[in-house]
Backbone bond lengths (Angstrom), bond angles and torsions (degrees), N, CA, C in turn:
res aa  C-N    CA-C-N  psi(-1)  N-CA   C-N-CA  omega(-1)  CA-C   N-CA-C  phi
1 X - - - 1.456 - - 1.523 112.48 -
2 X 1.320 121.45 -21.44 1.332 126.51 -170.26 1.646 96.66 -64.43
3 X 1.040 154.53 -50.84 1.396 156.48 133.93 1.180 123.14 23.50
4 X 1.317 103.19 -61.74 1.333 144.78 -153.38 1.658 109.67 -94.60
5 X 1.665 110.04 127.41 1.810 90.28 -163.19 1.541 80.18 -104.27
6 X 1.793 80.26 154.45 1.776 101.66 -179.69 1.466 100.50 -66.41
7 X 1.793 109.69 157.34 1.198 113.95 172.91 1.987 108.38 -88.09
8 X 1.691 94.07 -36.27 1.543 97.44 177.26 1.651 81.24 -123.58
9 X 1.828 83.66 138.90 1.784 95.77 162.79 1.543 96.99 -153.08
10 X 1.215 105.77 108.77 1.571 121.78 157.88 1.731 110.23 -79.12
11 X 1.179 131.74 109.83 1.595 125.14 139.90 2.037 115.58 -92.47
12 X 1.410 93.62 127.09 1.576 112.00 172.45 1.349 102.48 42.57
13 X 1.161 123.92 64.51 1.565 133.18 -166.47 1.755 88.30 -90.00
14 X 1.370 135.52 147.90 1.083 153.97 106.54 1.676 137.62 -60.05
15 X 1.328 131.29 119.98 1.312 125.17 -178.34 1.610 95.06 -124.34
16 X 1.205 123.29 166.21 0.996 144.18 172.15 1.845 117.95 -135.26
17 X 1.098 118.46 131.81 1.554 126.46 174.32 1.402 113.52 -103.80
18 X 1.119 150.17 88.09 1.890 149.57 -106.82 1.339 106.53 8.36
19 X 1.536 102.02 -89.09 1.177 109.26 -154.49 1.717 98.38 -117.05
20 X 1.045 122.74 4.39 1.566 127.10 165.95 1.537 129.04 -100.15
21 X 1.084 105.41 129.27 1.493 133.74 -177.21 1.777 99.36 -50.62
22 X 1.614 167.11 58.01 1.091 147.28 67.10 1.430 113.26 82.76
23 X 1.239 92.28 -93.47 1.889 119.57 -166.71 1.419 115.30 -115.28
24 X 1.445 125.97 112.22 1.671 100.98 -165.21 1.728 71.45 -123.84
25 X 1.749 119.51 133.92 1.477 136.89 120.12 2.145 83.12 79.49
26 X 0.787 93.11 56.02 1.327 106.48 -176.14 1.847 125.62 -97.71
27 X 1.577 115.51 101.95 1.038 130.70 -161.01 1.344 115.77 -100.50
28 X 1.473 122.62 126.46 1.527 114.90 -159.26 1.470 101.86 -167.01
29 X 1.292 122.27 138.64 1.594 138.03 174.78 1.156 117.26 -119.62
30 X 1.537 143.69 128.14 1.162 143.40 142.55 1.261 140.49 -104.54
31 X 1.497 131.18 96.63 1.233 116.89 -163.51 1.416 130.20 -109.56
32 X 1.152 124.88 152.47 1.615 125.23 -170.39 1.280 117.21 -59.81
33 X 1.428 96.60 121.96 1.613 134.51 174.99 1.851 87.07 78.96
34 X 1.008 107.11 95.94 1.431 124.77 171.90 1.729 110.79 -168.32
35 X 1.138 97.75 141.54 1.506 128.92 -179.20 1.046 104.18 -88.22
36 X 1.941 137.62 84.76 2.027 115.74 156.62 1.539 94.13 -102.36
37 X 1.433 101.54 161.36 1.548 144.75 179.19 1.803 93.77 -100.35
38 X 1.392 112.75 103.69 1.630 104.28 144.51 1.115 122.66 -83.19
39 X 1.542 124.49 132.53 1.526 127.65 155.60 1.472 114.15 -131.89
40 X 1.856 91.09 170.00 1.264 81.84 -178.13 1.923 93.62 151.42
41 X 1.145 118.78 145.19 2.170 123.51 -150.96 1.659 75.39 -70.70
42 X 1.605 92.74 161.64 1.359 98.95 169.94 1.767 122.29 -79.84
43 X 1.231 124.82 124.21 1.301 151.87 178.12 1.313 96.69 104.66
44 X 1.201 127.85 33.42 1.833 115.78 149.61 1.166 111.28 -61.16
45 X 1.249 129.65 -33.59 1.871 110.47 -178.82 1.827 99.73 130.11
46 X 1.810 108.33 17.19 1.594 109.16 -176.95 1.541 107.51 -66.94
47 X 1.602 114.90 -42.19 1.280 93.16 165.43 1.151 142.61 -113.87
48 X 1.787 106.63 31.61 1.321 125.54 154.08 1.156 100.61 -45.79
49 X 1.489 104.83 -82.37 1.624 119.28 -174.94 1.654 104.95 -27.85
50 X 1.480 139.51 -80.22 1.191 123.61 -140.32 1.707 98.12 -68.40
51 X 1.306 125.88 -22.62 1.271 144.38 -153.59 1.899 83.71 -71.17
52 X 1.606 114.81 -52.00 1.399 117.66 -176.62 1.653 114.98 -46.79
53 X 1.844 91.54 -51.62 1.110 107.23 -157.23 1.768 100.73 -72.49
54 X 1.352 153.30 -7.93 1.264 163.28 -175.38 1.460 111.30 -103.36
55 X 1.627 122.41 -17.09 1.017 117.37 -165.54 1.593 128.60 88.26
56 X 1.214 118.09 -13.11 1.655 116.69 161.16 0.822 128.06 -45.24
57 X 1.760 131.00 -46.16 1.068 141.62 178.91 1.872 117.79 -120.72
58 X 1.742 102.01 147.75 1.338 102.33 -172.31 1.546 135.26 -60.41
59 X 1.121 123.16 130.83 2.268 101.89 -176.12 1.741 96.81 -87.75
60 X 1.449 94.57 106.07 1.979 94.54 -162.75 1.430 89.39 -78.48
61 X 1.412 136.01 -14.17 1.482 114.63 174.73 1.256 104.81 -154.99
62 X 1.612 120.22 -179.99 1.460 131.05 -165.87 1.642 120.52 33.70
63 X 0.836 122.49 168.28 1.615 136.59 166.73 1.668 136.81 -18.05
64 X 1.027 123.28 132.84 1.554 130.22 -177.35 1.121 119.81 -165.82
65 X 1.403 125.97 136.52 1.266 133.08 -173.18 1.570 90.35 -154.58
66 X 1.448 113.36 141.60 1.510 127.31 169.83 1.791 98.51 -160.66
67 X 1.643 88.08 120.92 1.575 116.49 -177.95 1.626 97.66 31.16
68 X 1.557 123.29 64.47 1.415 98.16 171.80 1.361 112.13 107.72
69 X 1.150 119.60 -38.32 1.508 129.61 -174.46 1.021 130.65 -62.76
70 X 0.852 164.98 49.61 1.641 152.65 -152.71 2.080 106.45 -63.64
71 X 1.538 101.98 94.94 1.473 108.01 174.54 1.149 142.52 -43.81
72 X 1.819 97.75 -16.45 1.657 113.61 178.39 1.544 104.98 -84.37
73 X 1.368 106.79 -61.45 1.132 126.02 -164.18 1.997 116.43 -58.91
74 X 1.373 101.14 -24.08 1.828 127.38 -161.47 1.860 106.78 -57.23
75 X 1.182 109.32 104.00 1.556 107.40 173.19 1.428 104.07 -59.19
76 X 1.516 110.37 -176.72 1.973 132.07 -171.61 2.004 68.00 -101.18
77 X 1.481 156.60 -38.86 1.097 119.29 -171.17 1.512 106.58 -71.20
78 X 0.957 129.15 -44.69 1.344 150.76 -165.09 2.094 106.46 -45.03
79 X 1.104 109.63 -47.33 1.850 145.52 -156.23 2.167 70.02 -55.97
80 X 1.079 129.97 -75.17 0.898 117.25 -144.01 1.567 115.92 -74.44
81 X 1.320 115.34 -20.65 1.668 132.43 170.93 1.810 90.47 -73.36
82 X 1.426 125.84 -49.80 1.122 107.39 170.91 1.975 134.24 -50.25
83 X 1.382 100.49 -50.31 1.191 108.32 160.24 1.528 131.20 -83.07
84 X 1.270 113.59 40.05 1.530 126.01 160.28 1.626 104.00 -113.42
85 X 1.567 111.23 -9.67 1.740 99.16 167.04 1.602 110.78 -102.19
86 X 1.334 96.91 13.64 2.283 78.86 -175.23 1.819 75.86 -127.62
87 X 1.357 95.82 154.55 1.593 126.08 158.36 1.294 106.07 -81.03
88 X 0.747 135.91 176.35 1.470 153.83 -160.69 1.724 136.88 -161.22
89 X 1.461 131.54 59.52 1.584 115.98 -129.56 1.785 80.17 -124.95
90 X 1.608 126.01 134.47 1.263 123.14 -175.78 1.143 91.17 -121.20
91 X 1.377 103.89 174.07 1.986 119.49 168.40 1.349 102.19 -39.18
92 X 1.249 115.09 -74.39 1.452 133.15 -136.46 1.924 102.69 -93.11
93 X 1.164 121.58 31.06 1.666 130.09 161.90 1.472 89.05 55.48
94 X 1.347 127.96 -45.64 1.761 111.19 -151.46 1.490 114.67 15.17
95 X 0.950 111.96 67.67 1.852 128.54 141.41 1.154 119.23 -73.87
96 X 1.180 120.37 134.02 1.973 136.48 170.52 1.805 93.12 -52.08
97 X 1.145 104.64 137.13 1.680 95.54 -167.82 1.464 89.83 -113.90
98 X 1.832 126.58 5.69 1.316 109.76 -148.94 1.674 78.12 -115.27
99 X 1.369 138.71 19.66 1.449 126.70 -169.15 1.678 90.36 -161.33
100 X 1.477 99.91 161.22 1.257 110.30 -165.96 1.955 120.23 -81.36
101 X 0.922 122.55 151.93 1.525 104.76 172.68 1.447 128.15 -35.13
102 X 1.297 135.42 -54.25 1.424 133.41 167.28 1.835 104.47 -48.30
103 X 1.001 133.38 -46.65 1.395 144.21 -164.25 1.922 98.26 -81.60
104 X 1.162 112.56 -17.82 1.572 100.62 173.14 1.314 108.09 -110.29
105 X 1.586 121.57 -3.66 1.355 122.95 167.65 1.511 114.16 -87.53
106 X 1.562 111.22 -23.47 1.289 122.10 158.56 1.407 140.31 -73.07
107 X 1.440 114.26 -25.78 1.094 132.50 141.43 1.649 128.17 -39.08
108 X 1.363 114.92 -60.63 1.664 129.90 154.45 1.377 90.77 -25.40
109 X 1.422 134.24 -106.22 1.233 162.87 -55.13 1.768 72.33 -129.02
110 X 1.069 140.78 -87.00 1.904 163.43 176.15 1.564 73.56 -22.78
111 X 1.184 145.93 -67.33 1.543 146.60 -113.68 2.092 86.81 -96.70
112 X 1.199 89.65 -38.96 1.743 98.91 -170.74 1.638 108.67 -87.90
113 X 0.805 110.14 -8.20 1.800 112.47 175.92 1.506 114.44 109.48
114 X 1.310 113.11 -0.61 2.202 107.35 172.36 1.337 96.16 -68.31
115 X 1.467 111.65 160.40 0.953 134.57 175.86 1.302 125.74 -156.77
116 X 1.460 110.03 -23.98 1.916 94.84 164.40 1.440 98.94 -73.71
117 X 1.573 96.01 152.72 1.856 106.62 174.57 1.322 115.93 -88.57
118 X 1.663 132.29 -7.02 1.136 140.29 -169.68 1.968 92.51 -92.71
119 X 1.312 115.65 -41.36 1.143 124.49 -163.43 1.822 101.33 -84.35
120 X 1.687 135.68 -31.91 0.957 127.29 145.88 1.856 124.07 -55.98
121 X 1.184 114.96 -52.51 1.254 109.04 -174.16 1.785 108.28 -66.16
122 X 1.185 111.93 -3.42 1.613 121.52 161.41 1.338 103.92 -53.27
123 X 1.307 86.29 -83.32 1.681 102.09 -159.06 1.450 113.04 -66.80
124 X 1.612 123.39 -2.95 1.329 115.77 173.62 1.479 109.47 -88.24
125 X 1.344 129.48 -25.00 0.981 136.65 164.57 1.655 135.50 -79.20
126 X 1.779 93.85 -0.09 1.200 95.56 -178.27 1.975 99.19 -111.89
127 X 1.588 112.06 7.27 1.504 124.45 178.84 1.508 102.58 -114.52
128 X 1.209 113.20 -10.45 1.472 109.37 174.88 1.495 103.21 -87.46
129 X 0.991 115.25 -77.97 2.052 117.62 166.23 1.392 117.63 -16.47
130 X 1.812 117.11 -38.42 1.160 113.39 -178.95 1.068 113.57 -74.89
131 X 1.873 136.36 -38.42 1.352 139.49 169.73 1.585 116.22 -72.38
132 X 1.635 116.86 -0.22 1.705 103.38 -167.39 1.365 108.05 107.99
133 X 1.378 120.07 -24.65 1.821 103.38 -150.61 1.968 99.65 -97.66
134 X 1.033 93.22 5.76 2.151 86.55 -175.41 1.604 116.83 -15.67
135 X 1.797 84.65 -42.87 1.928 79.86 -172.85 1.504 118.34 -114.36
136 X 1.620 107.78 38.23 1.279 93.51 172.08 2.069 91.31 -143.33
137 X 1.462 89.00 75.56 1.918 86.54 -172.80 1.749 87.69 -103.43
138 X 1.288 118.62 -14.67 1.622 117.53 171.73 1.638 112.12 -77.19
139 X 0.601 133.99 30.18 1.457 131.97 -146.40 2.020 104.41 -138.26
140 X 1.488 103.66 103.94 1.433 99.12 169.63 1.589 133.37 -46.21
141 X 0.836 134.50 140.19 1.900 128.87 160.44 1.437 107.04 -22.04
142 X 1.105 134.50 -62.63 1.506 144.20 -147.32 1.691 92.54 -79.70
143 X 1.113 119.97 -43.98 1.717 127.15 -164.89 1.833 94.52 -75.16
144 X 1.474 127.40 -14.62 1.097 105.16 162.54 1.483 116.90 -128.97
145 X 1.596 98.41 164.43 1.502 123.56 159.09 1.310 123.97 -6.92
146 X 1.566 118.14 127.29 1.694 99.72 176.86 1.770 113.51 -71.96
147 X 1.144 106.20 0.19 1.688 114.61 168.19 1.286 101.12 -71.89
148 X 1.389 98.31 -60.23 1.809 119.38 -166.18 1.857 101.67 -37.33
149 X 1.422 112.37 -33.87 1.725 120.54 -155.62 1.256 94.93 -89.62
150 X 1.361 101.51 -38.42 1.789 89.76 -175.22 1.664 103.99 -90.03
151 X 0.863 131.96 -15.04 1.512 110.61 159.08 1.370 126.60 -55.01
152 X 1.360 104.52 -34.96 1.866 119.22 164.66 0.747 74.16 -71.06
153 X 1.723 162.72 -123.68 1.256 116.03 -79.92 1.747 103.13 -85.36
154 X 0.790 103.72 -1.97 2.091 112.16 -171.15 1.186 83.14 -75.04
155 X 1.415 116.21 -58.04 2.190 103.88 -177.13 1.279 103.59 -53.10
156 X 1.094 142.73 -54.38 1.663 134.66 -165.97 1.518 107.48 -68.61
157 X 1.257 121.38 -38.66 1.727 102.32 164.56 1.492 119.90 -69.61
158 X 1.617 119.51 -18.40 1.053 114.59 -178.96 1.875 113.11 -78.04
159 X 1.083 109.62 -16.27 1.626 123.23 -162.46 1.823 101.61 -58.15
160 X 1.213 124.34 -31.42 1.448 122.97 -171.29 1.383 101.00 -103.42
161 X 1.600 138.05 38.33 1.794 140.02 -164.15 1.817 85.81 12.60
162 X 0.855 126.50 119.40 1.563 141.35 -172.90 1.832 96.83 -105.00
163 X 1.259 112.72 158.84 1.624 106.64 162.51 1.304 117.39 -92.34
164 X 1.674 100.68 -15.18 1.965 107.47 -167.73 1.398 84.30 -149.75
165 X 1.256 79.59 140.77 2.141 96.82 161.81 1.353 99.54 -108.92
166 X 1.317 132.90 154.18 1.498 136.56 -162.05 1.553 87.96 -134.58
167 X 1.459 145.57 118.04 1.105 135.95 -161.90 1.938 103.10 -135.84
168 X 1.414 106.52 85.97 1.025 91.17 -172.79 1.941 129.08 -112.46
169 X 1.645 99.42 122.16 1.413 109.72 -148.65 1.525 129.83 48.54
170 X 1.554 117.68 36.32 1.451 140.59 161.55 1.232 111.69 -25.03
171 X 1.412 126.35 -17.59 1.504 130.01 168.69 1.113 146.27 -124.08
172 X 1.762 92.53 7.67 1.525 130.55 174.37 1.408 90.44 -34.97
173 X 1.366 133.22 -97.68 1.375 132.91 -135.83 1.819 109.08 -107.51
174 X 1.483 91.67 54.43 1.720 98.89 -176.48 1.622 107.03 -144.71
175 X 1.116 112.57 145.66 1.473 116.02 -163.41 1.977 114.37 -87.43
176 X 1.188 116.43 133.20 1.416 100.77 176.59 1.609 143.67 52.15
177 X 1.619 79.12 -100.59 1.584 121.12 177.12 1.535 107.68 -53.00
178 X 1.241 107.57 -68.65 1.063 127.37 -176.93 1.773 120.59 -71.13
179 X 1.306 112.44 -22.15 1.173 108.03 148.16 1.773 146.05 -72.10
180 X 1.518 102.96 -16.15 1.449 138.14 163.96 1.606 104.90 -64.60
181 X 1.384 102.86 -54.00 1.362 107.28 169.03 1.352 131.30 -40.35
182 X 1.737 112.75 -54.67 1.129 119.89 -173.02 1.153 101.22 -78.09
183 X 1.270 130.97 -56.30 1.812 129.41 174.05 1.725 112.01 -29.21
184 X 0.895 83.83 -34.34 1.535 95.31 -158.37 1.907 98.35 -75.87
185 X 1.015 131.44 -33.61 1.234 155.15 -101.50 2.071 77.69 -136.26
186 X 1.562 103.28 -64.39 1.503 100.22 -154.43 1.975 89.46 -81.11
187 X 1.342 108.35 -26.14 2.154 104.13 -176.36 1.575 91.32 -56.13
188 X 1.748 125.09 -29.97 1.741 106.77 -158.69 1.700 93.99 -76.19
189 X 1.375 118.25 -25.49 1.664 116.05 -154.49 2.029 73.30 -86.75
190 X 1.122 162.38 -16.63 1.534 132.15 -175.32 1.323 87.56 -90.57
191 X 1.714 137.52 -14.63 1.444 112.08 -178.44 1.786 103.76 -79.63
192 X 1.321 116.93 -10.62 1.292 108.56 -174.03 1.370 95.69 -107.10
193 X 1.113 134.59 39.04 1.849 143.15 139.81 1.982 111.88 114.23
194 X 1.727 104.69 -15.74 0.944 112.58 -148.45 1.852 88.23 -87.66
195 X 1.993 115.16 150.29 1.081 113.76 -172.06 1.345 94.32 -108.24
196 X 1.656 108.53 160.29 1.986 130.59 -171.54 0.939 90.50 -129.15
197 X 1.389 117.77 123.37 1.355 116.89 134.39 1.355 124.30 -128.80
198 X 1.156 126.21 117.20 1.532 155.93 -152.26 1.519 114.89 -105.42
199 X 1.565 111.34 138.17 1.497 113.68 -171.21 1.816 75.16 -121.75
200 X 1.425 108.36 154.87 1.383 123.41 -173.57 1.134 89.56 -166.12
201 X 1.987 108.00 159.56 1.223 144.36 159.29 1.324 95.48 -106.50
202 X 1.354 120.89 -40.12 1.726 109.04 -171.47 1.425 138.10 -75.48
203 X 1.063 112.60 96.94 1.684 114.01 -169.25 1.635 111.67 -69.97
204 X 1.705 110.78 -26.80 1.324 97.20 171.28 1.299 126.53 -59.68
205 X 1.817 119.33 -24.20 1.158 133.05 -162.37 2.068 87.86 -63.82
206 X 1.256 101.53 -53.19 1.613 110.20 -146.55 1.331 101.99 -91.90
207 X 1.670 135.77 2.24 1.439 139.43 115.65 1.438 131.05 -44.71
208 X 1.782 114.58 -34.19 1.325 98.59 179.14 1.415 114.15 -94.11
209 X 1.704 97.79 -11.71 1.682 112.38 178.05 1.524 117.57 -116.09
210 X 1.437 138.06 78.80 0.945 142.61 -135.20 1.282 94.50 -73.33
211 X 1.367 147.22 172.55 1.202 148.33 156.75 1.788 116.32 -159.86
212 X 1.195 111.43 -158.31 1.689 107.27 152.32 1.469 121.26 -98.34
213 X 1.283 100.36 143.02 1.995 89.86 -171.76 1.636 85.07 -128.81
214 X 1.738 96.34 132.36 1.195 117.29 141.84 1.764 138.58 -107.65
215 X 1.010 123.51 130.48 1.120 133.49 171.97 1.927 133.45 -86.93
216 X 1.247 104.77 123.11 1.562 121.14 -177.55 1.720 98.50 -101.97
217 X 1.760 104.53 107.74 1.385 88.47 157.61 1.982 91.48 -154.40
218 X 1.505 118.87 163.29 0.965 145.11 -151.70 1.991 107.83 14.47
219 X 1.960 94.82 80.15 1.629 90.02 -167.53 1.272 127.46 87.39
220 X 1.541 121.64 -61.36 1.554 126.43 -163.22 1.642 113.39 -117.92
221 X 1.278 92.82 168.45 1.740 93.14 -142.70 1.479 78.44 -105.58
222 X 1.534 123.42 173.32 1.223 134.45 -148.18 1.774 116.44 -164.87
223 X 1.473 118.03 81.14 1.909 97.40 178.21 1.337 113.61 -52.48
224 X 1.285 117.81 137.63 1.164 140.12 -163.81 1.998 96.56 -98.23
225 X 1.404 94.56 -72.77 1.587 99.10 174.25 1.575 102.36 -148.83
């Protein structure tokens, strides 16, 4: 991998949450088509970190780079060319609940600058097939599965070929089965080149799905295995 340039590379990164210290000197690699495991108690700073790594929040010191980015250097014009290379997938789906799945993947797509409709209804159909959903792009939020939602939302981070999907607690509010599912779901997208990196509470998930796990605890980040 040394070869190989990271997609995210923090050296001795600092974050701050107002006026609190977060992230102190914080060292971290991500590389393309790779599987990491975030952990770490809740309010260690898991989604400080992805919050850094997207641009929400400032890198008040040392080093940053994301797909290209330089985190110090990154204007408020810049934030949105930045976030057309990471996916983005939360607990809670936030889907438009008032329009149908094809129409909130279309929404994305209008929001990011496409504009032929032959060339969107491409690519929505070519991110729906990849999660399972081909034949249900007519289909409201409410009419599906809380699996069913987060597979939309895995198509909507997938809609811009992203370099990183940022997946945070993707299985928070899904049972079991269906959390196997989604795991299962984001290991096939690193065999097709694309990188995960995932904040979890669930260790069963990352026992039945082995990966690399890093750990966030007092500030600093930690290889796990």
């Amino acid at each position: 991998m040394t070869n190989i340039n990271p997609i995210v590379k923090l050296h001795e990164a600092s974050v701050y949450q107002q006026d609190t210290l977060v992230l102190n000197q914080l060292d971290l690699e991500l590389f393309p088509a790779e599987f990491v495991y975030l952990i770490g108690k809740t309010g260690s700073g898991k989604s400080t970190l992805l919050k850094t790594i997207y641009g929400d929040l400032f890198l008040a010191a040392g080093e940053g780079e994301v797909a290209g980015f330089d985190l110090k250097k990154i204007s408020k014009r810049q934030i949105p060319f930045l976030r057309r290379k990471i996916g983005i997938v939360f607990q809670d789906f936030q889907l438009l609940t008032d329009r149908s799945v094809f129409e909130n993947l279309k929404f994305v797509l209008k929001a990011t600058g496409w504009k032929r409709d032959d060339l969107i209804t491409k690519r929505i159909n070519e991110v729906l097939t990849k999660v399972g959903l081909q034949t249900k792009d007519f289909k409201m939020p409410h009419e599906l599965s809380g699996g069913e939602q987060q597979r939309v939302a895995i198509a909507r981070a997938l809609l811009n070929d992203p370099k990183i999907i940022l997946a945070d607690e993707p299985t928070g509010n899904l049972d079991p089965e269906l959390s196997y599912e989604i795991i299962d779901l984001l290991h096939q997208l690193v065999s097709d080149g694309n990188t995960v990196f995932m904040a979890t509470h669930n260790y069963t998930l990352i026992e039945r799905f082995p990966a690399r796990v890093v750990k966030i605890e007092n500030g600093k980040i930690f290889q796990v295995n």
